[in-house]
C-alpha positions as CSV (number, residue, x, y, z in Angstrom):
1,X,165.9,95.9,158.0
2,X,168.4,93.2,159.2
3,X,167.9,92.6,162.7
4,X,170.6,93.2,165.2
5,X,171.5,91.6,168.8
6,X,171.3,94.2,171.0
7,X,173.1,92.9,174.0
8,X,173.1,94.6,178.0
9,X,175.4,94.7,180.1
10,X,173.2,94.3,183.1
11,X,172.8,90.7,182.0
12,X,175.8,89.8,184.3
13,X,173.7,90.8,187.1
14,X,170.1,89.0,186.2
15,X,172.7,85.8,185.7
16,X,173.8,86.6,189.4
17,X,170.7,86.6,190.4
18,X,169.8,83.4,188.4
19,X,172.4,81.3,190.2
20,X,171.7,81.8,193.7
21,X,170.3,78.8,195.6
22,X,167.1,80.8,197.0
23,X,166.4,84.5,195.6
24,X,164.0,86.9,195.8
25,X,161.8,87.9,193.2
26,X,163.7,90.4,190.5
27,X,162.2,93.7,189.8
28,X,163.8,95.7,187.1
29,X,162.5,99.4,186.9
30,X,163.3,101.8,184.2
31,X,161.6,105.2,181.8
32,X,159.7,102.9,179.3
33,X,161.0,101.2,176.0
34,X,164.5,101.8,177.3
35,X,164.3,97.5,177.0
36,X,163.5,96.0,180.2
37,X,161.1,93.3,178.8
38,X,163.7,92.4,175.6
39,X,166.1,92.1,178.1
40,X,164.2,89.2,180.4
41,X,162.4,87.7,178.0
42,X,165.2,87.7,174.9
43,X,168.5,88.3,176.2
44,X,168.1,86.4,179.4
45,X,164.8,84.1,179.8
46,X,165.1,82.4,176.1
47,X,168.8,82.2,176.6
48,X,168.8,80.6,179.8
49,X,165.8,78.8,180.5
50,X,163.6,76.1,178.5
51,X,161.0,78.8,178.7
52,X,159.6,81.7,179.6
53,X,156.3,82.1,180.9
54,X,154.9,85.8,180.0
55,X,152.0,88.0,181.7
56,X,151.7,91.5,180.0
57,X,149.1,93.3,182.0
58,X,149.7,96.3,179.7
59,X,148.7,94.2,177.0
60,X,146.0,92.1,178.7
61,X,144.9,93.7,181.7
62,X,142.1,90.7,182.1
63,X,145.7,89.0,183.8
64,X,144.8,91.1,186.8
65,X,142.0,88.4,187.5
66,X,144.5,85.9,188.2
67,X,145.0,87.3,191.6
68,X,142.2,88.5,192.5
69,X,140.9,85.8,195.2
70,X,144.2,86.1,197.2
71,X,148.1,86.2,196.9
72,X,148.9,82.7,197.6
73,X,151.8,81.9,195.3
74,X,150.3,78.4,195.0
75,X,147.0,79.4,193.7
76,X,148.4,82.1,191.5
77,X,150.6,79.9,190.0
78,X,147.4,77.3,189.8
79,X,145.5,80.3,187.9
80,X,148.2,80.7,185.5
81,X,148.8,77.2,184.5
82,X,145.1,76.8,183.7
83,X,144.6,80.1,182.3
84,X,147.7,79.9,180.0
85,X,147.3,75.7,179.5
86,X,151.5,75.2,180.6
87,X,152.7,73.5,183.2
88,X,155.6,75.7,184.8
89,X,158.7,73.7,186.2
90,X,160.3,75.9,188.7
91,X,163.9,74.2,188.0
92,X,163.7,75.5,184.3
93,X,161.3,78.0,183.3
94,X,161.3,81.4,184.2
95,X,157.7,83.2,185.5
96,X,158.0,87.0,183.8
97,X,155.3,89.7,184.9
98,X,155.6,92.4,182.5
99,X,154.3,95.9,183.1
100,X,153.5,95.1,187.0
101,X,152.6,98.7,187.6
102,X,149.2,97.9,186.0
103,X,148.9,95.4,188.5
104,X,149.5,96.3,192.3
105,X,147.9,93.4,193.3
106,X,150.5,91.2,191.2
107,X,153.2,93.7,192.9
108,X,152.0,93.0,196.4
109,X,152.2,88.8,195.5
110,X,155.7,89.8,195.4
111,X,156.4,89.5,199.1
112,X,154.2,86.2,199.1
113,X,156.0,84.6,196.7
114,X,159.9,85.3,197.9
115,X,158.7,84.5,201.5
116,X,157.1,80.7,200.1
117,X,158.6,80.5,197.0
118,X,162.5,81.4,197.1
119,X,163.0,78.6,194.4
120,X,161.1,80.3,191.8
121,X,162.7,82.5,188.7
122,X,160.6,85.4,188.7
123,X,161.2,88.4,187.0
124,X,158.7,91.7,187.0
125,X,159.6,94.9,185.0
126,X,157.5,98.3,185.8
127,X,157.8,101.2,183.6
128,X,155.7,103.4,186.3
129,X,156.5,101.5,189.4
130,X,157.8,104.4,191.7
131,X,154.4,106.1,191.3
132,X,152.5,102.9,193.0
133,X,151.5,103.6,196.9
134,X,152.6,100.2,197.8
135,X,156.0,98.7,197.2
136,X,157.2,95.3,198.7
137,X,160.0,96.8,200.2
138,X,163.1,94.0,201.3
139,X,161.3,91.5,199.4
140,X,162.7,92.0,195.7
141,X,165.8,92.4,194.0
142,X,165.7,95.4,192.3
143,X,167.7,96.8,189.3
144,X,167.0,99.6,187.1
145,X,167.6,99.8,183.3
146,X,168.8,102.8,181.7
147,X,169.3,103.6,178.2
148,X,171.8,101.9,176.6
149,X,175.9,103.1,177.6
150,X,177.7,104.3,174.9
151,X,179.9,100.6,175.6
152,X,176.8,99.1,174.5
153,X,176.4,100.8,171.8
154,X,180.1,100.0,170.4
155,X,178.3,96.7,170.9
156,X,175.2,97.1,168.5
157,X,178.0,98.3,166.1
158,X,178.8,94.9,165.9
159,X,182.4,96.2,165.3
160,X,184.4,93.2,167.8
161,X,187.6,94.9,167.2
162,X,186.9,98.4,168.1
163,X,184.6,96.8,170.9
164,X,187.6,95.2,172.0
165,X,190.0,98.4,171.6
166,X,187.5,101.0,174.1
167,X,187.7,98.4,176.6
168,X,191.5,98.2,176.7
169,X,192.0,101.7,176.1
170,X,194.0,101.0,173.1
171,X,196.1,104.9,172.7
172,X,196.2,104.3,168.6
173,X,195.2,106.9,166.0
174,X,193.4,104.1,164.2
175,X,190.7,102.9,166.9
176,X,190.6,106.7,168.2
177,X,188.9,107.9,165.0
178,X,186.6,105.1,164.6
179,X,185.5,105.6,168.5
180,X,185.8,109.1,167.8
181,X,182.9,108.5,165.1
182,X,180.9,106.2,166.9
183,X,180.7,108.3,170.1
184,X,179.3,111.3,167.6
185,X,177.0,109.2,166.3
186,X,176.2,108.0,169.7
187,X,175.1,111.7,170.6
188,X,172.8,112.0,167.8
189,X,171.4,108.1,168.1
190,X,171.2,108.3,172.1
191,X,170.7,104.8,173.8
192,X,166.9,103.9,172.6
193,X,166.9,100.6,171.9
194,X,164.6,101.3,169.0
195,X,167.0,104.4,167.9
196,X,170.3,102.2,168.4
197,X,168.9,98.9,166.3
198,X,167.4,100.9,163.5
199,X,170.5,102.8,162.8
200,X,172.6,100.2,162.9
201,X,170.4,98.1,160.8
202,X,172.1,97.7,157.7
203,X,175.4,99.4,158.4
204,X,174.6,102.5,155.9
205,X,175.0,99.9,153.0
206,X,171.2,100.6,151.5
207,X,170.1,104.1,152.6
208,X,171.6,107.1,152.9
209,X,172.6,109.2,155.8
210,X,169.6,111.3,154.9
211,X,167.2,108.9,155.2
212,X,168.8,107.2,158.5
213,X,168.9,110.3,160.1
214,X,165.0,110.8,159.6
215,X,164.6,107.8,160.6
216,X,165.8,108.5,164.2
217,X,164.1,111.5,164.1
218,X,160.7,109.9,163.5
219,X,161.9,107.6,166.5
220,X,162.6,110.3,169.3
221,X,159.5,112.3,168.0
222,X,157.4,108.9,168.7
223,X,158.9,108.0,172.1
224,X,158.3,111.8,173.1
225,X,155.1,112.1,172.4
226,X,154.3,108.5,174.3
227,X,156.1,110.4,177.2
228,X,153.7,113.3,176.5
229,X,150.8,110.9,176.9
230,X,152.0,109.2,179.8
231,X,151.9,112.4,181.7
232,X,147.7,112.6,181.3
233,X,147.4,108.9,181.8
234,X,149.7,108.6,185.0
235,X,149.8,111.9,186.6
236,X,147.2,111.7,189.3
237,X,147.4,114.4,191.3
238,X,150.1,116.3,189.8
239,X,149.1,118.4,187.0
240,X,149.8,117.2,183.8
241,X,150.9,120.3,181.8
242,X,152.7,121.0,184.6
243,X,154.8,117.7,184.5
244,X,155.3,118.7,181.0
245,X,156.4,122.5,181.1
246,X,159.0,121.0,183.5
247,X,160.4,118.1,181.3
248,X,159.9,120.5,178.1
249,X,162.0,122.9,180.0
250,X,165.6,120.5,181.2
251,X,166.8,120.9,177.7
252,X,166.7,124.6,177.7
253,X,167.9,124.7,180.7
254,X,170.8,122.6,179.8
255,X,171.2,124.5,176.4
256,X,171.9,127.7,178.4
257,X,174.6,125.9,180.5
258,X,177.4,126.1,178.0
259,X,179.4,128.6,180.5
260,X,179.5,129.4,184.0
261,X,176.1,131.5,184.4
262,X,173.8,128.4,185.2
263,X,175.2,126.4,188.2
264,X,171.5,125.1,188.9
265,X,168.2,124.6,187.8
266,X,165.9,128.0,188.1
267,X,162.3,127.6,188.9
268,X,161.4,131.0,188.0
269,X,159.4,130.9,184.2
270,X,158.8,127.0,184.1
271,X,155.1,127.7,185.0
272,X,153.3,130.4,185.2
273,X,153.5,132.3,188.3
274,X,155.4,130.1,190.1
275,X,158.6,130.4,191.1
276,X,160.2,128.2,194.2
277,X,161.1,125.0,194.2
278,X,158.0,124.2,196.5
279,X,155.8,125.3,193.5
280,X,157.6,122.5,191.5
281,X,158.6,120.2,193.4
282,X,155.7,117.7,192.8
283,X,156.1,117.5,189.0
284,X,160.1,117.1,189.3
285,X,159.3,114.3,191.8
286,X,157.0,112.4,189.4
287,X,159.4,112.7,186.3
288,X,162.3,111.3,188.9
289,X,160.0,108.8,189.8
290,X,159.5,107.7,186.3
291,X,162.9,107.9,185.6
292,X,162.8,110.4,182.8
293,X,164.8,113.1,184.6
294,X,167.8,112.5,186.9
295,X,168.5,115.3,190.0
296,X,172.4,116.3,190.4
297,X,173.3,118.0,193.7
298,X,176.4,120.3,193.2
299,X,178.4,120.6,196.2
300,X,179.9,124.3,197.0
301,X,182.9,123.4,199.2
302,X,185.7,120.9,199.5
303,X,184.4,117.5,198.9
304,X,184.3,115.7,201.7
305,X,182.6,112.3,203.2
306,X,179.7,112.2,203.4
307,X,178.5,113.7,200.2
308,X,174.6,114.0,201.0
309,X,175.7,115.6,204.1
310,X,176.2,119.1,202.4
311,X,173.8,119.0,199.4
312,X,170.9,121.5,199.7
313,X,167.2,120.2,198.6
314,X,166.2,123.2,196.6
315,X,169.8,123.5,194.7
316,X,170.2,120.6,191.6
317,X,170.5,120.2,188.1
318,X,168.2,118.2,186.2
319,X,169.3,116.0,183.4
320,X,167.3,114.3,181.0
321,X,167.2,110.4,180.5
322,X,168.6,110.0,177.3
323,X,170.9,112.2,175.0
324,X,169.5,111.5,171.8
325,X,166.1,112.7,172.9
326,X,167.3,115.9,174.1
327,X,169.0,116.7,171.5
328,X,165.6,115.8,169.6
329,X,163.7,118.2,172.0
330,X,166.5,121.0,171.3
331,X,166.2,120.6,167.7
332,X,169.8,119.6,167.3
333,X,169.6,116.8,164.7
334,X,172.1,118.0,162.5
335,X,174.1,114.2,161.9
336,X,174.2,114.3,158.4
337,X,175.8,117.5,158.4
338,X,177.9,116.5,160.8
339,X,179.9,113.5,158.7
340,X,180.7,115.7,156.1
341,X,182.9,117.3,158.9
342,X,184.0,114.6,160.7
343,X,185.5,112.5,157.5
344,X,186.9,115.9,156.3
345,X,188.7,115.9,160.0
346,X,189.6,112.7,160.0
347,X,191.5,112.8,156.6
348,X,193.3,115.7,158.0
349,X,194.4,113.7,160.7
């Protein structure tokens, strides 16, 4: 498959960030393999840097040695120079720590480093990071990744014209049906980077919609079950089939919501025998934390300022992540059916 250049929109902000004259280390949180490390290390550190200095401790958890004697930004950055033979130039390279959650003590050296080191560029991503106990609080930058935006999508289309016609909100028949298109297959695709790249790989040109479509499939059914995992490897105290009979069960929930019967999320049949939203609270609070559900407070009454001021704790939706791995979860991969319809619709139009 060709490869693609699967731009973000965030990058504005990391080049903010990049330009001040003294800055705080950058911590970029987000559910996992929605592209946080592509992002700084591709889109951003090979860009705009000479180079970029790289310490997976998912991948090498031996990295954690590095700061084990203490936090001193001077002798961790001593320990990495020797340890990875470079010599890193603070006006040009960029210092990435990827997966810091395995790390807490390279997330505490955090707070060291933007206190002595302000003229560093260093970047940490954290798939997990809102489950740690400790957080340098007011001593990062934080930003937070989500799956791709349907806008970046129209961008992996490559497609510069129709790119060009959603942000000017072009009122034609001619880039309406082409967005039309791409937002349908935007429902089915979701915004996995994997998902998004591989299906706009070769444009359709040498496989069928068939095969695509499985392809995608194969995709969400991978990245679910590395959610499932997560849930044994991370959950701690919670109860890990409990944190999964609670992200199994947004979809359905949402799935029922097609009319006005379901104005929130019911706790009663989630688990067994429990039934208030004390019984699950802990589960929904470790998915939110790992950003794979988002809560929505509905307000009943006339909106007024402040918002937060009238929602009610136990009363929320919950929304999944990413569309194209709940429709995955509901079963609803039906996009090759789907064209057969659409180009019948849009030669009727």
């Amino acid at each position: 498959m060709a490869s693609i250049t699967m731009d973000r929109l965030l990058i504005t902000q990391l080049l903010n960030w990049k330009n001040q004259p003294n800055r705080k280390p950058l911590l970029l949180d987000g559910a996992r393999q929605v592209g946080k490390s592509y992002l700084i290390e591709e889109c951003f550190g090979k860009v705009h840097f000479r180079r970029v200095v790289k310490l997976d401790f998912l991948a090498n958890p031996n990295l954690a040695g590095l700061f084990g004697a203490n936090l001193n930004p001077q002798d961790i950055l001593l320990n990495i120079e020797l340890e990875l033979g470079v010599d890193i130039n603070a006006n040009n390279d960029l210092l990435f720590f990827d997966e810091i959650g395995e790390c807490p003590a390279a997330l505490n050296s955090l707070k060291f480093f933007a206190e002595q080191r302000p003229d560093l560029y260093l970047c940490a991503s954290g798939s997990n990071v809102g489950l740690l106990n400790s957080f340098p609080v007011g001593k990062v930058e934080a930003l937070e990744l989500f799956p791709m935006s349907f806008e970046e999508f129209v961008m992996a289309s490559g497609n510069e014209k129709i790119l060009a016609a959603f942000r000017q909100g072009l009122q034609i028949q001619a880039s309406h049906n082409k967005l039309w298109a791409l937002l349908l297959d935007y429902y089915f695709v979701g915004g996995m980077p994997e998902a998004v790249e591989t299906w706009f790989a070769d444009g359709g040109k040498f496989s069928g919609i068939n095969e695509r479509c499985s392809r995608i499939q194969s995709i969400h059914r991978s990245l679910l079950s590395g959610y499932l995992r997560d849930f044994g490897k991370y959950g701690g105290k919670v109860n890990a089939q409990h944190i999964e009979r609670v992200f199994r069960n947004v979809p359905l929930q949402l799935s029922k919501n097609m009319d006005a019967s379901v104005k929130r999320y019911r706790f009663g049949g989630v688990i067994e025998r429990k039934r208030s939203y004390l019984d699950l609270s802990s589960p929904i609070e470790w998915l939110e934390k790992t950003k794979l559900v988002t809560r929505c407070y509905p307000i009943g009454c006339e909106p007024k300022s402040p918002l937060s001021a009238y929602r009610k704790e136990n009363l929320f939706k919950l929304f999944l992540f990413d569309i194209g791995v709940l429709g995955h979860m509901l079963d609803s991969n039906s996009r090759s059916v789907d064209y057969d319809e659409q180009n019948q619709g849009l030669q009727r139009h």
